[in-house]
N, C-alpha and C positions, 0 to 999 in steps of 0.2 A: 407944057414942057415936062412940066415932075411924071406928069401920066407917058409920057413917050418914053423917058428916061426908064421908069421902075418897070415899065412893059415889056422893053428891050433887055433888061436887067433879068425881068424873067425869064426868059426864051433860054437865053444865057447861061443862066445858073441853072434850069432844067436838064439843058443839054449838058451841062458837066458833070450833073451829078450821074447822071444816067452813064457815063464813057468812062468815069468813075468808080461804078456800081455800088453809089453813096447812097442812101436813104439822107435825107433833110435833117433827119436825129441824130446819124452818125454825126452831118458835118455840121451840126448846131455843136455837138460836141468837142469833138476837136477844135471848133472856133472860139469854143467857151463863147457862145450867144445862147441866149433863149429860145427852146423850140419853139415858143411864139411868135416869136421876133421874124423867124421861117416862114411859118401858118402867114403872117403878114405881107410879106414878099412875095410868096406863091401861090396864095390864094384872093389878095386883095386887090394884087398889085401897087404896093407900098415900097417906097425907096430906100435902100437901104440908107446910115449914114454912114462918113467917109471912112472909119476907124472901124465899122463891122465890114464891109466893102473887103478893106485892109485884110483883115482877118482872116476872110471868105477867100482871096486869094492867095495868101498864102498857103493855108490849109490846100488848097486845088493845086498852089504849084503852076501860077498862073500872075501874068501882070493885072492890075487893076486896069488897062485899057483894054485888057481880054474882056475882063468882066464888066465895062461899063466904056464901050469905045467912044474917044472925042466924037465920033460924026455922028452920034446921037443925039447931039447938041445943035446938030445945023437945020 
């Protein structure tokens, strides 16, 4: 389930930062997260936790079901 979830997660956050014209660094930045903490989500496929999540949408200007939808869970 965590690998459906952080895979989905990725696709996700790809496509925002891209419709964005983000680099991973800008929005590590503005998130105040670690560019690693990125490298891990987008290259690993690691999930993020709820409070980077958090972060990650605001900074986007985005609900957190944008970026991590309920029907990822079913």
């Amino acid at each position: 389930m965590r690998v459906k979830v952080a895979t989905e997660f990725n696709k996700i956050l790809r496509a925002h930062l891209k419709s964005e014209g983000m680099t991973q660094k800008m929005l590590a930045e503005f998130a105040d997260i670690p560019e690693t903490t990125f490298n891990r989500w987008l290259q690993h496929n690691k999930q993020p936790s709820m409070s980077d999540a958090c972060k990650v949408a605001k900074v986007l200007r985005v609900t957190l079901n944008d970026l991590i939808p309920p029907e990822i869970y079913k």
